[in-house]
C-alpha positions in Angstrom: -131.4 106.9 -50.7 -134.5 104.8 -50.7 -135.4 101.6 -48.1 -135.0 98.2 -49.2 -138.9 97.9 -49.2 -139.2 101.4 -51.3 -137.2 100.0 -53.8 -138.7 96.2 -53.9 -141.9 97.9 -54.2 -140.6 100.1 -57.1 -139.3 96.8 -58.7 -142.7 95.0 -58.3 -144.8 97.8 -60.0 -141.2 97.9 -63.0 -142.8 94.2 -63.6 -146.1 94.6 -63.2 -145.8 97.0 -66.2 -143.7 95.1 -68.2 -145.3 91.6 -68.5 -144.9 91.6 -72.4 -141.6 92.8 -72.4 -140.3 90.4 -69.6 -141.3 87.6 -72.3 -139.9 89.2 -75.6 -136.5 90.2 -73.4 -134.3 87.3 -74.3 -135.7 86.7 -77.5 -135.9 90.4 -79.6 -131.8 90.5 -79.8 -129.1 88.5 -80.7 -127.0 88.9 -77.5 -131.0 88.0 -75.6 -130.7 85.0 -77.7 -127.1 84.0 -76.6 -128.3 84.3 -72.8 -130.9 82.7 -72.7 -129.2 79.6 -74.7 -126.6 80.0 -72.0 -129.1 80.2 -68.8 -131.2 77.5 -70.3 -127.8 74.8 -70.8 -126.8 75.9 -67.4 -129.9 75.1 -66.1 -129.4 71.6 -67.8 -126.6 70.8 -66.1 -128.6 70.7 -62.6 -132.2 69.9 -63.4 -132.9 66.4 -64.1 -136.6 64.6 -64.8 -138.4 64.1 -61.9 -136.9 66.6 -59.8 -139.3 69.3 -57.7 -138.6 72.6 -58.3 -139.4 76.0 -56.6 -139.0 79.1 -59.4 -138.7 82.3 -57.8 -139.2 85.8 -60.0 -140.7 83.2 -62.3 -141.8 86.0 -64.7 -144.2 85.3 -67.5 -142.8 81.4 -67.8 -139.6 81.5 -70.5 -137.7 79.2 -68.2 -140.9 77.5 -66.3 -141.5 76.1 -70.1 -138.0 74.6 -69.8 -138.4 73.3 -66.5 -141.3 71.3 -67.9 -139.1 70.5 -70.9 -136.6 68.7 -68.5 -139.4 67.0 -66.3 -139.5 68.8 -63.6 -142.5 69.4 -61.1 -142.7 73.3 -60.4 -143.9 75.5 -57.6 -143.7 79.0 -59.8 -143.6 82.0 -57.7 -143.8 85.5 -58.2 -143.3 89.1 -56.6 -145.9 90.4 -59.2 -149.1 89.3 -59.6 -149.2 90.5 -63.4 -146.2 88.2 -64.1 -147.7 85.4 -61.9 -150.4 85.7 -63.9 -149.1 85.6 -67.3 -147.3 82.8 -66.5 -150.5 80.6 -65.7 -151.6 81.5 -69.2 -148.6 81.0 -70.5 -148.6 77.4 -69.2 -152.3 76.7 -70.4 -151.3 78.2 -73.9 -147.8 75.7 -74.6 -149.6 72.9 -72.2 -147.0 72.8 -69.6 -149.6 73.4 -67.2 -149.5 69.6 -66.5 -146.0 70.4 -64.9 -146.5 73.1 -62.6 -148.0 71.8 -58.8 -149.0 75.4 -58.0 -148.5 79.8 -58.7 -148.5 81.3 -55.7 -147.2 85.3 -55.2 -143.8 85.3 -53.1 -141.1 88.3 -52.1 -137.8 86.1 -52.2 -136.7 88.3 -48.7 -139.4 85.7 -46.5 -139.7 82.4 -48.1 -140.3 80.7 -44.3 -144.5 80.1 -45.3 -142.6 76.8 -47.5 -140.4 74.0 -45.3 -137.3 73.0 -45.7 -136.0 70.8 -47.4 -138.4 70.1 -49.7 -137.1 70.8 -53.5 -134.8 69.4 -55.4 -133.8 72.4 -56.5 -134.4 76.4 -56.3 -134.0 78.0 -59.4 -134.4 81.8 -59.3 -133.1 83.3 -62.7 -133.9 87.1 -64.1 -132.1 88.6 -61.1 -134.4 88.0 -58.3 -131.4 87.8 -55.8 -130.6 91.6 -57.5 -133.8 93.5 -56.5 -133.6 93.1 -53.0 -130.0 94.7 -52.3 -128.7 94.1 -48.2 -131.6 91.7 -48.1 -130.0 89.6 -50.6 -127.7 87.3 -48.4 -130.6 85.9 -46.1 -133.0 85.4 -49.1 -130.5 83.1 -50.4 -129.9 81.3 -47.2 -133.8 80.8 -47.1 -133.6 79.5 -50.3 -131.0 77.1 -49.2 -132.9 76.1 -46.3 -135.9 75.1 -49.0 -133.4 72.9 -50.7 -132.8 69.0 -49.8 -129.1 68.3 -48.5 -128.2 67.0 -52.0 -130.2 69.6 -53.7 -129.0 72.8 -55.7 -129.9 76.7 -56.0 -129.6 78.0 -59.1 -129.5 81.8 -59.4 -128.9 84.4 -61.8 -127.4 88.2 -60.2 -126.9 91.6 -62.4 -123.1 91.8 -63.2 -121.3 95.0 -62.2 -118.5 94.8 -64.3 -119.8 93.2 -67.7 -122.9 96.2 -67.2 -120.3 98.9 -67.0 -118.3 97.6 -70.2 -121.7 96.3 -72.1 -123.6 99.9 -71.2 -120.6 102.3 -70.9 -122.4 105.0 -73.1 -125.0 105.2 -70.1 -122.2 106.3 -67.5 -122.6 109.8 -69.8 -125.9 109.9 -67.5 -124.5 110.1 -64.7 -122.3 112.0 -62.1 -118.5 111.1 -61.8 -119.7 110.6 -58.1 -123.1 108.5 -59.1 -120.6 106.3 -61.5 -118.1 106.2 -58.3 -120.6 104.7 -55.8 -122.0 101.8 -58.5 -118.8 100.9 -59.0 -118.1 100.9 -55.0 -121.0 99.6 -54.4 -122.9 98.1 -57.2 -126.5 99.6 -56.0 -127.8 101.7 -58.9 -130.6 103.2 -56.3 -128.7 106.6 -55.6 -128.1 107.1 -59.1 -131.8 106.0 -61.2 -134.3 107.6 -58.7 -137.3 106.2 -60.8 -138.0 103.1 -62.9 -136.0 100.0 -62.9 -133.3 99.8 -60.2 -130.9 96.4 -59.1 -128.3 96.0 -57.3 -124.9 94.6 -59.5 -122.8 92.1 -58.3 -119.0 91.0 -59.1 -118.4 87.3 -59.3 -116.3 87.4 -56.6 -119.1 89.3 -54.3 -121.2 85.9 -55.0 -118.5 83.7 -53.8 -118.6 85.9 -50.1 -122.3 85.2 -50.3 -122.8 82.2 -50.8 -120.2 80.9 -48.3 -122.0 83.5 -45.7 -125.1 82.1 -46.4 -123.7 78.6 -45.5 -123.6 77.3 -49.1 -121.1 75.9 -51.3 -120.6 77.0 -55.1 -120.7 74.3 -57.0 -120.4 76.3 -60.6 -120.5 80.1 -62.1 -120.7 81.4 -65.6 -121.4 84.8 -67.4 -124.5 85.2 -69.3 -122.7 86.3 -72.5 -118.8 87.0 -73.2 -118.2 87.3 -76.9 -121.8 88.0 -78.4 -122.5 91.2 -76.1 -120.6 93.3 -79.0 -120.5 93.1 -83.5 -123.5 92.5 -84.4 -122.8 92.6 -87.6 -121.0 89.4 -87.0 -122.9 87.9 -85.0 -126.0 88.1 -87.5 -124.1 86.7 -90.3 -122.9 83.2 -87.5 -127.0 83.0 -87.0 -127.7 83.0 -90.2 -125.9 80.1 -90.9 -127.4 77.3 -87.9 -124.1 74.5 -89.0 -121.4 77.7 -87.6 -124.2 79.4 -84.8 -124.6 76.2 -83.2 -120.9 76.1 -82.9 -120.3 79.1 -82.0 -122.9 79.1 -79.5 -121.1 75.6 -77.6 -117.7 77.9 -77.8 -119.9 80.9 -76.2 -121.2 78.6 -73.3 -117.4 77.5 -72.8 -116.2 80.8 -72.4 -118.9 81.7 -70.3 -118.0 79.0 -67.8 -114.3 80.3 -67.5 -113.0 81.6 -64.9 -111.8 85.1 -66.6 -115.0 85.4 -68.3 -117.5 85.0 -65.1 -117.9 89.1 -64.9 -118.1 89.6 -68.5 -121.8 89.3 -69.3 -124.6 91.1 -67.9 -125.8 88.4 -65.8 -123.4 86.0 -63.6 -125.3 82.7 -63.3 -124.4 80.3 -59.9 -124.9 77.1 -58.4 -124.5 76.1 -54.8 -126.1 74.3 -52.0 
């Protein structure tokens, strides 16, 4: 099986590639839609005006241009440089530039060039805690090291369980052993030898982490839970905005349920 480095470097040419895409992701389906209405309240619910904020895996800017929507000052960081850069002309384009104190390129695994203590808040959403596999537990105790005493991280992982039930057709790919070890495991680099690789997590993997890395979870919530399946359905509730904005605030409740945390594709956190 391939190094840690192997594989981040395999992730940061995935991105480099994919700059368009990474910005059409959560908008060019229904159940994209539902996440990122989901990421974007959670991300509510911890950023307040004023606050400084360090993005990490900031991508092309979907949630730096909420960042500046909620006031917040913005270091945006990236592993890619194509990403980095899209999201500077993203910024000019929507004029949230004003927002953002800097873009400077950053591998989430050595975040010690930055001191602590001084953000508000870490937010690294898109899985940036995901591409970096055993490496993953002391990237997010450097992040909590970034963050004040009464700040927050807020993260976003891969979810084991709501992939396997959201892609189960895709297990057909794979060897009864290959399917074993993700499962076991959660790594997917033994099994997809080329293009985009992560490492899953289960909800309760998170709440070991983040107690290893000397934090303490503060909330949790799946990325999607009802709107990952009938689509049908779910494009008749967005054609009508009175019943999708309702079902959307039911959506975000479930999310934030215990018994629904591994359900999505994504399991969102807070801690510090």
């Amino acid at each position: 099986m391939e190094s840690t480095e192997q594989a981040v470097e395999r992730v940061r040419r995935h991105f480099d590639e994919m700059v368009d895409a990474e910005w059409l992701r959560l908008a060019e389906s229904i159940a994209g839609r539902v996440s990122f209405e989901v990421h974007r309240r959670f991300l509510a619910e911890h950023i307040s005006h004023g606050m400084r904020v360090l993005e990490i895996g900031a991508g092309p800017g979907r949630f730096t241009r909420e960042l500046a929507a909620l006031g917040a000052t913005i270091t945006v960081t990236d592993l890619s440089e194509a990403q980095l850069a899209a999201n500077r002309d993203r910024a000019s384009a929507d004029g949230f530039d004003a927002h953002v104190e800097e873009w400077r390129s950053l591998d989430i695994r050595d975040t010690s060039s930055l001191p602590a203590n001084s953000f508000d808040a870490v937010v690294a959403y898109g899985g940036p805690l995901s591409y970096v596999f055993d490496h993953a537990e002391d990237a997010l105790r450097g992040l909590l090291r970034l963050s004040r005493p009464d700040g927050v991280v807020v993260a976003s992982v891969m979810s084991l369980l709501g992939a396997w039930r959201h892609f189960l057709p895709a297990i057909l790919d794979f060897t009864d052993d290959q399917n074993d070890h993700i499962l076991l495991t959660g790594d997917l680099r033994q099994a997809q030898p080329e293009g985009h690789v992560c490492q899953m997590y289960r909800a309760s993997d998170l709440v070991r982490m983040v107690e290893s890395a000397g934090g303490q979870l503060i909330a949790m919530s799946a990325s999607n839970w009802a709107s990952l399946d009938h689509l049908e359905a779910l494009e008749t509730l967005e054609s009508q905005p009175e019943r999708w904005a309702r079902f959307l605030n039911h959506e975000v409740r479930a999310c934030a349920e215990p018994g629904a945390w591994d359900g999505g594709t994504h399991v969102l956190f807070a801690c510090r």
